[in-house]
N, C-alpha and C positions, 0 to 999 in steps of 0.2 A: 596264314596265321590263324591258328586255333581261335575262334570266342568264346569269352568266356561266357558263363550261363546268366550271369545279372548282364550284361551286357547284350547278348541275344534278347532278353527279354525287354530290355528298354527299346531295341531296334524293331520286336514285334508290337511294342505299347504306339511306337507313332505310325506304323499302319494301321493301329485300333483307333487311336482317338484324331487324328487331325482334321474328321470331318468334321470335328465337334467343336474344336476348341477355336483361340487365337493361338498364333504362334506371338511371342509379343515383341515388343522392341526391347533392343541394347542401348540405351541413350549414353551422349556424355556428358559428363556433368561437367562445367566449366566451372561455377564455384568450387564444389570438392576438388577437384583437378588442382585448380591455384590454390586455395589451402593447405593441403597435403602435399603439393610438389611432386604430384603422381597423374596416372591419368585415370579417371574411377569414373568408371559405366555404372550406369543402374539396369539390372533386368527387371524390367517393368510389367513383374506377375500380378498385380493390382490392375493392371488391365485387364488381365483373362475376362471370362462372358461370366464368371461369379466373381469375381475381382479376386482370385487368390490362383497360386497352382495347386489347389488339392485338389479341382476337378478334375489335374488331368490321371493322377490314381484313382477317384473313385470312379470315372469313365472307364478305366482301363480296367478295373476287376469285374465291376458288372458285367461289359462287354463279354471276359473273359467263363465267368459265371453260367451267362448265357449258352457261349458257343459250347463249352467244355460238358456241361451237363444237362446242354437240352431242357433244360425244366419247365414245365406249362403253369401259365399263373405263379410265375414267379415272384414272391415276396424278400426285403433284403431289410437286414436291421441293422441300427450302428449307433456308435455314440461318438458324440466330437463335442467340443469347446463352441463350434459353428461354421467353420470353414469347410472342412469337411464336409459336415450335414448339409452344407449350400450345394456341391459337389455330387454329394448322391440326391439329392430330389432334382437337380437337374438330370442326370441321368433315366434317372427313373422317370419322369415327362418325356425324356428324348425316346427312351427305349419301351415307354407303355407300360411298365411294371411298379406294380407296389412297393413302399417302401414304410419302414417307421422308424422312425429318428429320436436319441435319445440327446438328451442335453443339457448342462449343470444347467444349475439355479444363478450362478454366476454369467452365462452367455447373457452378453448386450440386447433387451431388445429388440436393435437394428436388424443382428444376425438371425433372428427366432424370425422376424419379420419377412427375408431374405429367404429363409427357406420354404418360409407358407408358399412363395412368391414362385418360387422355380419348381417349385411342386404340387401345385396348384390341381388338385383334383388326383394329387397318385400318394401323397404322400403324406402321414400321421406325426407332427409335431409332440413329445413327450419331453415337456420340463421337469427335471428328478437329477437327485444327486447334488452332492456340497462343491463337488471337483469332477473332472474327469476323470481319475481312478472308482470314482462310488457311481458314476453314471454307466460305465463301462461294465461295472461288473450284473447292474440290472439289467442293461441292454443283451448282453451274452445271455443270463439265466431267460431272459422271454425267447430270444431267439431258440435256444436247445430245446425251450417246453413246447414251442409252436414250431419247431422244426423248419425254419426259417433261415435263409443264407446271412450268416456274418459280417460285414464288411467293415475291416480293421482299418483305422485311420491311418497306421504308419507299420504296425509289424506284420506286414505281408508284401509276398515277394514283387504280385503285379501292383501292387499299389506303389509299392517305392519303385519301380517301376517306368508307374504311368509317372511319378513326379522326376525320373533319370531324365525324360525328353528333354528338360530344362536344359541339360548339359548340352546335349545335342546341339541346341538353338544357338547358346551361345558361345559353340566352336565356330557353328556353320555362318555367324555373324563376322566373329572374331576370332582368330587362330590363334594369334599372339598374345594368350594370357599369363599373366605371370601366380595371381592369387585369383582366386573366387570365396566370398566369404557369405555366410550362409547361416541365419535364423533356425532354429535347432528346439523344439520340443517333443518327442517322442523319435524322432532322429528318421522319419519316412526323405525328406526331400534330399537332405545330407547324404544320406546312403544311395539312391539311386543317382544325385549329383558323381558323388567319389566315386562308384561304382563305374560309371562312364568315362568320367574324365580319366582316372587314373589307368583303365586301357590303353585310354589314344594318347596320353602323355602326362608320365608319371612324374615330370617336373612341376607340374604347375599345383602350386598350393592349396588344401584345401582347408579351412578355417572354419570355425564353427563357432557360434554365438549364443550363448542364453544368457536371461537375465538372473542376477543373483538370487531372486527369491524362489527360483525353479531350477536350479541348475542340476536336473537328474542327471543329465549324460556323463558331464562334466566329474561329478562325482563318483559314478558309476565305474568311469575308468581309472579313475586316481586308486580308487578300491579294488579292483580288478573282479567287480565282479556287480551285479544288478542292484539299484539299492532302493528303497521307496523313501521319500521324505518325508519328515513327521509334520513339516510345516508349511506351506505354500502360499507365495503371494500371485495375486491372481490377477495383477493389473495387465501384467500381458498373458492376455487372454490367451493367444490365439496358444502359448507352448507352455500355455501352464499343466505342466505332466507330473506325477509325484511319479510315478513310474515309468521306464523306457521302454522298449520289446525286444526281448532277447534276437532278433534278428539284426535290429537294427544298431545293437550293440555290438555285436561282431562283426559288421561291416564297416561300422565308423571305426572300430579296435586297429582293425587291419589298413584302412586306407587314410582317414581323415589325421593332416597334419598335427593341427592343435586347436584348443577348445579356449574356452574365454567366457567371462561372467562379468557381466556389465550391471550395474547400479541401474535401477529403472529409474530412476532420476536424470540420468544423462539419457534414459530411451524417451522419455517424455520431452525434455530437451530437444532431442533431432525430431523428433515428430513436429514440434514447433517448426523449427528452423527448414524442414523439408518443406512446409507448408509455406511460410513465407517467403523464402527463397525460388523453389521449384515448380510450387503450386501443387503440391503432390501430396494428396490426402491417405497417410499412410497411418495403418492402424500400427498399436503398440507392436507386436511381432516383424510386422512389416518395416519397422525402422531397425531392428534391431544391428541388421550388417553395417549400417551406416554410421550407426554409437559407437563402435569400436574401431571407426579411424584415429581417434585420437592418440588410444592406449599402441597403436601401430604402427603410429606415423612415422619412424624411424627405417622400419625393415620397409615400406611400401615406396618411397622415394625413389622416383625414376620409375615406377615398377607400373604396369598393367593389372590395373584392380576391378570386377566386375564384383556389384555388391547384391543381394535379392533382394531387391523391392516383395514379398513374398505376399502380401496381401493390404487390401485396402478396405476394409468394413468396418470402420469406426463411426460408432458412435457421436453424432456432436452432442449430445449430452451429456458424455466422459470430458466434453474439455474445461470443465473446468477443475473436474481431476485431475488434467494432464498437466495445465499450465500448475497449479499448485504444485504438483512432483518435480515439473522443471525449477521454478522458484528455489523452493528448498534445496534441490542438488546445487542449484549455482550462490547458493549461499544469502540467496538476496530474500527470503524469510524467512522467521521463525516466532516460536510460541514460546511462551511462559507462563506461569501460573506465579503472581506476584500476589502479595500480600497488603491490601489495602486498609486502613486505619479509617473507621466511620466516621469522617469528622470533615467538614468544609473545606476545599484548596488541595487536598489530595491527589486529582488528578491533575491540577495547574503545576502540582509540585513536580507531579511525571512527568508533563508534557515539555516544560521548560528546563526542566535540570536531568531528564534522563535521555531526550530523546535528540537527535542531531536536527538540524535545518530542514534536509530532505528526505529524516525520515518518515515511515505515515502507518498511523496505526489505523489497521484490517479489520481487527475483532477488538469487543473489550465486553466482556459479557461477566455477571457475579455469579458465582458457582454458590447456589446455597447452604447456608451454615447456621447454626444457632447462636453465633456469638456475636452480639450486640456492637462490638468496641472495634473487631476486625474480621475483614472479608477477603477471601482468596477471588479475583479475577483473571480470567484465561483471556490470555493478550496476544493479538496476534500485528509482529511489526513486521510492515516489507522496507529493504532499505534498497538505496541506489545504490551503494558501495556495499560490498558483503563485507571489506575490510570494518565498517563501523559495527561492526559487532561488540567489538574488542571494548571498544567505546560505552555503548549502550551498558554492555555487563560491570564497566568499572564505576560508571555511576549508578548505576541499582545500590553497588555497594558502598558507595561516597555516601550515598542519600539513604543510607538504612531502611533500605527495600526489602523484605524478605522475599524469596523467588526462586522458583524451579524453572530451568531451560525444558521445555519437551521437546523433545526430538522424534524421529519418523519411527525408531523401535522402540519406543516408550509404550507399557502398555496406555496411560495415560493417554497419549496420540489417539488410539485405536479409540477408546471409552469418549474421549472429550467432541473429536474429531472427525470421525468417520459416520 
């Protein structure tokens, strides 16, 4: 049987890198399993030796870099979100060569911390750029003028590649998959996953995951054609992309089942619930395959589901980001902007005629104003029942409350709140 050339290339990326990496485990999850009525493994790439698999593509191009062009005093540039960049300054310490990394203004501390860490004496830290599209395009322009090698985080062949070995692992673990669902921002692990799997057996499903407020791929292919986003939410970091790479767009075009856009609400959610449950400290992208059991649970029944744990460098100073994002998705907070009257008993009048037994006001801060008689306050109620909503909003208006609901797309949110 003929192979194909992404496929050769993934079989030559694990004689490149296995000296380097972990190969990880396939766990089973016994909660997911009884909830879903399936049987759903985690590949547990948050173990790797940078806790994500993007080392094993940025190992596999340097390596490749290396051998192919001989170059002395080898220098290598790149821009990434952070996982990536973790991935090349480990390389670059493994293999002795310079490197310098570009990366938004957005990457977590934790992650900028991580790369000093594994690069320690090879490699040049550069925070620039609003997104990964504006950091990518300064990293490219220094690399061209310093005549320095590139190394793309997802649209190159050895790099989607070095991240195919995944598939590899988790045949050689488990034969019998039915789906494998997969975390999707610039489309490098998806494509060298499909790439692989769909050779050695074109039944088994491949699924693909972004969160709504980045869903380039997603888009991309409903268009039938590359698109950039005008707007990006950047809570998950790790695949916040405004744009995809045309390589890795015609790979997913051709091989990958079907794509999905999950509310980062419910990804903050499983990040909870993985934690508590599992013990498994998964960063926002990293939970991503796991949010989308829900929306699936029908077709997965009976079924053989391996989900990617894809990385683990979070932040604990985002949680209280997280847990907020979870709240609001499950309906158990929210904000408003009510309208209070300057005058004694005002807030007795709230607390006893608007709000429920167990519910509990978070915030209650006065937004200033110049008018004497009445003041607007941003309120923020978490309730035990999200059904008491319903509740809460019909006595605002029983009790001649004036009042805006803000919501998570309110520009309000963003001004008040962020």
């Amino acid at each position: 049987m003929k192979l194909s050339p992404l496929f050769s290339k993934i079989e030559e990326a694990r004689k490149n890198i296995y000296r380097f990496i972990n190969q990880t485990p396939l766990d089973f999850s016994d909660r997911l399993s009884y909830l879903f009525k399936a049987n759903i493994y985690l590949k547990r790439e948050d173990l790797n030796k940078t806790r994500s698999f993007k080392i094993r593509g940025a190992l596999n191009k340097i390596l490749n870099i290396l051998k192919n062009e001989k170059i002395k005093n080898l220098t290598v540039v790149t821009a990434s979100a952070g996982n990536h960049a973790q991935g090349v300054a480990f390389a670059c310490s493994r293999l002795n060569i310079k490197g310098v990394i570009f990366v938004p203004v957005t990457t977590p501390f934790q992650k900028i911390n991580r790369i000093k860490y594994f690069g320690d004496g090879y490699v040049e830290c550069r925070v620039v750029g609003n997104n990964f599209s504006e950091t990518e395009t300064i990293a490219k322009d220094f690399a061209l003028k310093n005549k320095f090698s590139f190394v793309h985080p997802f649209n190159d062949y050895d790099v989607i590649a070095g991240q195919g070995t995944v598939a590899y692992e988790i045949l050689n673990n488990f034969s019998d998959v039915d789906y494998i669902i997969v975390p999707v921002g610039g489309g490098g692990l998806i494509s060298g996953i499909a790439g692989y799997i769909k050779y050695i057996n074109p039944k088994i499903k491949i699924i693909g995951v972004e969160p709504k407020g980045a869903a380039s791929m997603l888009l991309s292919l409903r268009k039938n054609r590359i698109i950039t986003l005008d707007n990006l939410d950047n809570f998950v970091d790790g695949v916040a992309v405004k744009k995809i790479g045309s390589i890795t767009f015609n790979i997913c075009k051709k091989f990958v089942d079907k794509f999905y856009a999950i509310d980062e609400g419910a990804v903050a959610k499983t990040m909870i619930d993985l934690y508590q449950n599992e013990g498994i400290i998964a960063e926002p992208a990293g939970a991503l395959s796991v949010s989308i059991l829900d929306l699936i649970r029908k077709q997965i029944i009976n079924k053989n589901v391996v989900c990617l744990i894809s990385g683990g460098n979070n932040d604990i100073l985002r949680y209280p980001e997280i847990l907020e994002r979870s709240l609001i998705y499950e309906g158990k907070k929210h904000y408003f902007l009510i309208e209070f009257a300057q005058k004694p008993g005002q807030l007795k009048k709230f607390v006893n005629n608007v709000l429920g037994p167990n519910d509990d006001i978070v915030l209650f801060e006065y937004i200033k104003n110049n008018n004497k008689e009445k003041g607007p306050v941003l309120v923020g109620i978490e309730l035990q029942n999200k059904n008491d909503l319903k509740n809460i909003i019909k006595n605002l208006k029983k009790f001649n409350f004036n009042f805006k609901k803000i919501n998570l797309d309110d520009p309000l949110y963003i001004h008040l709140l962020r």
